[in-house]
N, C-alpha and C positions, 0 to 999 in steps of 0.2 A: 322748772321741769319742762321738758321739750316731749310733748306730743302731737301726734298726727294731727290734721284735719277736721277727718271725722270724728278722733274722740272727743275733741274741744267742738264739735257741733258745730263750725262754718265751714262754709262751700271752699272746697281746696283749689288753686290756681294750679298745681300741679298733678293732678288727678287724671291718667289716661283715660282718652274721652270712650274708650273700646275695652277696658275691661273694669275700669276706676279704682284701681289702683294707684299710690301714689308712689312707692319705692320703684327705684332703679329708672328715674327719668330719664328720657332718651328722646332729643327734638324737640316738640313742638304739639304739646299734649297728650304726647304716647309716649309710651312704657319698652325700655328693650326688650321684654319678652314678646309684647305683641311685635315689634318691628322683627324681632329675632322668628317667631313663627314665621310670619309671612315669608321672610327671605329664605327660611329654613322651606317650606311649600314652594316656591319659585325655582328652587334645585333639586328639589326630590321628584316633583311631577312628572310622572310616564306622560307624554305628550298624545299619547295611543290612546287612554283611556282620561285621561284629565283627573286625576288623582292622585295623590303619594304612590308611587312605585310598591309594590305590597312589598318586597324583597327590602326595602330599604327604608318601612315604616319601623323600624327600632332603632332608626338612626335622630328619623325626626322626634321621635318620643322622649330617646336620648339625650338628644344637645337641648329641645325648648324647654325643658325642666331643670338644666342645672341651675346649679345656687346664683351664680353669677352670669347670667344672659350678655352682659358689655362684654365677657371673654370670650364667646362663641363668635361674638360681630365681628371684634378683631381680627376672629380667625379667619372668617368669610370677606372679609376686607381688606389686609393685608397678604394673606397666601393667594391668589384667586385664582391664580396659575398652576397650582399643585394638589393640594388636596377637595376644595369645594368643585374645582372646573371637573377633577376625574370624577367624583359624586354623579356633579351632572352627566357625565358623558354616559356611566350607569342607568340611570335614571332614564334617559333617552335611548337606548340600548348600544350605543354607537362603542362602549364596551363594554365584556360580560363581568359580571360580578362574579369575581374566581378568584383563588391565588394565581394564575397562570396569567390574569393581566398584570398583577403587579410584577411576578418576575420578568416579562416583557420589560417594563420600566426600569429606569435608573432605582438603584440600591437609595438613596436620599432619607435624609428625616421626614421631609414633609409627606411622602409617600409609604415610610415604615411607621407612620403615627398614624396616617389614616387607613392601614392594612391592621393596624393591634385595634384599634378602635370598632371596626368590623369583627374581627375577631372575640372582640371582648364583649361585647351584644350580640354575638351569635349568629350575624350577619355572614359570616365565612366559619368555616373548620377551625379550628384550636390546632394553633402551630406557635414556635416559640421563632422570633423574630430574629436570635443571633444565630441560630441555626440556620435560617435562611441566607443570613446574609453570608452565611460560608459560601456557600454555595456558588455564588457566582466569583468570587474572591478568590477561591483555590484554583478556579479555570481562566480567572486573572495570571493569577502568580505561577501559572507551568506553561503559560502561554509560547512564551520564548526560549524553554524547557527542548534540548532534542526530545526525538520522539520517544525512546526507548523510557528516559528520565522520566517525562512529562507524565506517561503511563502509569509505571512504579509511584508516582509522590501521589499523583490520583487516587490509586488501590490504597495509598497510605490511611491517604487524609479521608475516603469516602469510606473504609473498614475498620480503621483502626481510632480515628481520631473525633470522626461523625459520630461511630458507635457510642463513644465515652461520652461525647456531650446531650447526644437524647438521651443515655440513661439519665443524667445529672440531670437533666430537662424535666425526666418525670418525676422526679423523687423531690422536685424543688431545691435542686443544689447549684446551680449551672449560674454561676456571677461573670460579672466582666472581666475578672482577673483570671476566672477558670476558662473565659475565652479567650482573652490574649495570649495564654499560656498553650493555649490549644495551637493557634493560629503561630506561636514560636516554633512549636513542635516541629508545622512543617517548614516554616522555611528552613530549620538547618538542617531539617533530611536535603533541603535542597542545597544548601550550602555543602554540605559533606557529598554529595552526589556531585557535584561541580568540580570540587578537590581531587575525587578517585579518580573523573573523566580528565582530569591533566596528568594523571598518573597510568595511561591507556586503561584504568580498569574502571566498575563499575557496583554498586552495594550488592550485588547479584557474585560477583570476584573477587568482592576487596577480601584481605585478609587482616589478621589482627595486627603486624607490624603497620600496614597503610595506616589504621584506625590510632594506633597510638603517636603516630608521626605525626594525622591531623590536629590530633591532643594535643601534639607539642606544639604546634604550629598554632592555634587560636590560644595556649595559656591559659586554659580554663576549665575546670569539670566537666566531663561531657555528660551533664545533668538535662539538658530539653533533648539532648540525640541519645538519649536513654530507649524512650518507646520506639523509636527506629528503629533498633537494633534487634529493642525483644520481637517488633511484630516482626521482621527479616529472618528471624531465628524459628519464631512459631509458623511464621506461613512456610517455611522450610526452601526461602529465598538463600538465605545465605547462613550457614548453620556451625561456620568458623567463628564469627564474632560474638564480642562478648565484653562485659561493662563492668567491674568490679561495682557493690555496692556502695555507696559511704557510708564510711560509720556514723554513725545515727550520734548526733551530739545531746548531750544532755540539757535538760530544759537549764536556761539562767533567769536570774534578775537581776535587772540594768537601774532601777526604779525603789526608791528607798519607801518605807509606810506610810512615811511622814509627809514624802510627795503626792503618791496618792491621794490624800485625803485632804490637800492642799486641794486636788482637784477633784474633789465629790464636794466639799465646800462650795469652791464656784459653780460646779453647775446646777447644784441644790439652787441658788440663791442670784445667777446672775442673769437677769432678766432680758438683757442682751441678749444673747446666744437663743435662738431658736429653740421651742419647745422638743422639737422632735428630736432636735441632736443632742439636747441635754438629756430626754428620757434617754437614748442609745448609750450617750457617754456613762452615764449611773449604772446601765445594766452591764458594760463592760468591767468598770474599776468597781462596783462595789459584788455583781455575782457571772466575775471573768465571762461573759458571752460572749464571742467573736462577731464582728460586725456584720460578717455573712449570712449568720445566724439570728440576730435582732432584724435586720432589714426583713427579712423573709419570716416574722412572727404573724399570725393569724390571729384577728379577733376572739376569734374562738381559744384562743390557748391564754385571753385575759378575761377577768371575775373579777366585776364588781358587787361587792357584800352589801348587806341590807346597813350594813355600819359606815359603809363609804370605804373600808380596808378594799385594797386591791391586791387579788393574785396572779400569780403568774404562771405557766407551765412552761420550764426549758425544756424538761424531759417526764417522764410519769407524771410525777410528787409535785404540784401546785407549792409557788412558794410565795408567800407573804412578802409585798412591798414594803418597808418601812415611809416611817412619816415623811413629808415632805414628796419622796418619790410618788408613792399611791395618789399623791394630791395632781403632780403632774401629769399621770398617768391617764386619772379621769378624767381630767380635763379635754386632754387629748382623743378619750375616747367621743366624749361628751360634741366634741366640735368635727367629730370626722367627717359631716354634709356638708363640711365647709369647700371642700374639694368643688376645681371650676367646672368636672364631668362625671356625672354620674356613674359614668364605666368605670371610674377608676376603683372604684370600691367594689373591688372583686374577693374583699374578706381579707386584704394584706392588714394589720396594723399600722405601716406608714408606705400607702399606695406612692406609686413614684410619678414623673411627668407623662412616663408612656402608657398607654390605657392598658390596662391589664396584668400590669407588672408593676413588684412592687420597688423602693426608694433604691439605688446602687449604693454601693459601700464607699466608694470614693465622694458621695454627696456628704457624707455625713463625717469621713475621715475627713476631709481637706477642713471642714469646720471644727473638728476638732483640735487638729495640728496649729491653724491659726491661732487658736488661744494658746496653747501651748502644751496641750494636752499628746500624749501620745496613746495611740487606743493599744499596738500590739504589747509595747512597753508597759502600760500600765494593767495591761490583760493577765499579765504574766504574776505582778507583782500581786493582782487579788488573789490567782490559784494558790501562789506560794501560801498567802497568810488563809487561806479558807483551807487548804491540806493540810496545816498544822493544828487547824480547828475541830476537825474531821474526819472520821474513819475511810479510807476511799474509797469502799463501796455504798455508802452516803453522798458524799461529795458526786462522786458518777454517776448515782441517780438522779439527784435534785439539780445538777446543772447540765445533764445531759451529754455527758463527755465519755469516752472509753473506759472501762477497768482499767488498760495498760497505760489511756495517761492520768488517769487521777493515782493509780500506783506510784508514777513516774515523781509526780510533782510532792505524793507522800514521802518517800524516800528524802528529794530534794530539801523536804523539811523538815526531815530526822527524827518523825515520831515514828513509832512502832506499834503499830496499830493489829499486830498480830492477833492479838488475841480477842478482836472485836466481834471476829466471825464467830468463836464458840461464846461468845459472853449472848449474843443476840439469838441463838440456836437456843441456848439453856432459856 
């Protein structure tokens, strides 16, 4: 049995001589965290008053308490050009502590990690980071835009396409899919705006034959140049055009039962596969969650029972883990201080790399797809077999999904559940 030092009563060789500690060796009798303070004190110092910068004491309090002090040195070690040196330059006042110095700055990781990270201790205003980086991106991409163009994709992107992503922003909906998607939006205003201007006319002129002409010419649904159209129509831009809708296709399954449960087997049981991605994977194929929706779960919406059962809330109705999942689950709950910064536990259930935000969905699909899992495919296949289980005003409570799609995927599975609503009334 391997214990410390001190518990076995002799003088420890590795023991930091400054606070006697023996975990996390670092050097030459000291401990990373005492080398991690002092260096963390040596860039925070107002030189004015010889003390932590008060503005920037939640930063030091911050980084010298997480779990793992040797990933904080790295950081101050390796980056020292980007986020520690602009710390200092704070600290010194040579810049102000604002959002307005970082948009000053290049768009970068290393300077959008230490802008959430301010944000996420409360050191700066709460603002959402992909929003930001619209910002300078749209005044990238109409750059070389004539004037008139450049104008109109502006009003676009800053009325129509802005609005839609702060709302998603506050309501915790706003993923990186729902910003690329944003970000296609406008270029093909821009692209379709390019096309009408070799046509002498302009989305202010065009009329519906240009519009369907373009359709012919790209060969493709004019499904991202949808909101174009409608906000040219509502802002009373251009009040000719017009987008048929598509017909709304009926949900399928691609995904037999048998597969499925091929793959709640493995990730029950395969010790491989990252914890986090297998709890995701279970809550997809065994109670259809979309990944958009697992990433962004809140501690608070998980219960741990005085029994060790774990529940869950997708929607209202708390739902019981079964065996094996509850096991993973706690565990995961159990070790969430394991994280290398303390800001990251902003109450996500699986906090992601950037402080304050929690895991993206492409982290956990691309590990899923790897084994051979498919999350939308196998999403599909649990609604099928849970609406044949289930009345669908059941099903749309306890997993959090619409009336009109738990209806959808009732139908799809040919029970007739009419009579559930007066059976539960009586």
């Amino acid at each position: 049995m391997i214990v410390c030092a001190s518990c076995a009563g002799v003088a420890s060789i590795f023991a930091c001589y400054e606070c006697g500690r023996e975990d996390h060796p670092y050097g030459f009798s000291r401990c990373a965290r005492c080398f991690l303070r002092e260096r963390l004190a040596e860039l925070l110092t107002d030189p004015t008053t010889g003390q932590i910068h008060q503005r920037l004491r939640p930063v030091f309090d911050d980084l010298a308490n997480v779990q793992r002090p040797q990933t904080v040195l790295w950081w101050l070690r390796k980056k020292p050009g980007a986020g520690p040196q602009l710390l200092r330059d704070m600290a010194c006042g040579a810049r102000d502590i604002s959002h307005d110095t970082f948009r000053d700055l290049p768009s970068n990781r290393a300077h959008d990690y230490l802008r959430s990270l301010l944000v996420a201790i409360g050191v700066l205003a709460p603002i959402d980071i992909r929003i930001e980086r619209m910002l300078p991106w749209i005044e990238d991409v109409v750059a070389g835009l004539p004037t008139d163009d450049a104008a109109l994709i502006r009003r676009f992107a800053h009325w129509h396409v802005l609005r839609h992503m702060r709302t998603a922003s506050h309501e915790d909906r706003l993923t990186k899919s729902m910003t690329d998607a944003c970000r296609r939006r406008v270029r093909v205003a821009i692209e379709l705006s390019a096309f009408l201007r070799t046509h002498d006319a302009s989305p202010a002129t065009a009329t519906q034959d240009m519009l369907e002409h373009y359709q012919a010419l790209i060969r493709r649904p004019l499904t991202h140049e949808y909101a174009f159209i409608v906000w040219l129509r509502q802002s009373r831009i251009n009040t000719t055009l017009s987008i048929t809708d598509a017909p709304r296709t009926p949900p399928s399954v691609t995904i037999s039962d048998a597969q499925r449960w091929d793959a709640v087997e493995r990730l029950l049981h395969d010790n491989t596969v990252r914890r986090y991605t297998r709890i995701a994977g279970l809550l997809t194929l065994l109670f259809a969650q979309p990944l958009s929706r697992i990433v962004a779960l809140r501690t608070v919406q998980v219960t741990v029972n005085g029994d060790n059962t774990v529940n869950v809330a997708f929607g209202a109705t708390p739902v019981q883990m079964p065996p094996l999942l509850d096991d993973l689950i706690r565990q995961h709950v159990e070790h969430q201080g394991e994280g290398p910064y303390a800001s990251r536990h902003a109450g996500w259930l699986f906090p992601g790399g950037m402080p304050g935000y929690h895991l993206t969905t492409e982290n956990i699909r691309s590990q899923l797809v790897a084994i051979g899992i498919k999350p939308y495919e196998n999403r599909k296949a649990a609604l099928f077999q849970l609406a044949g289980d289930m009345p669908a005003p059941v099903l749309a409570e306890l997993l959090g999904i619409t009336s009109k799609n738990a209806a959808d995927w009732a139908q799809l599975a040919a029970r007739d559940w009419t009579h559930y609503v007066a059976e539960r009334a009586r």
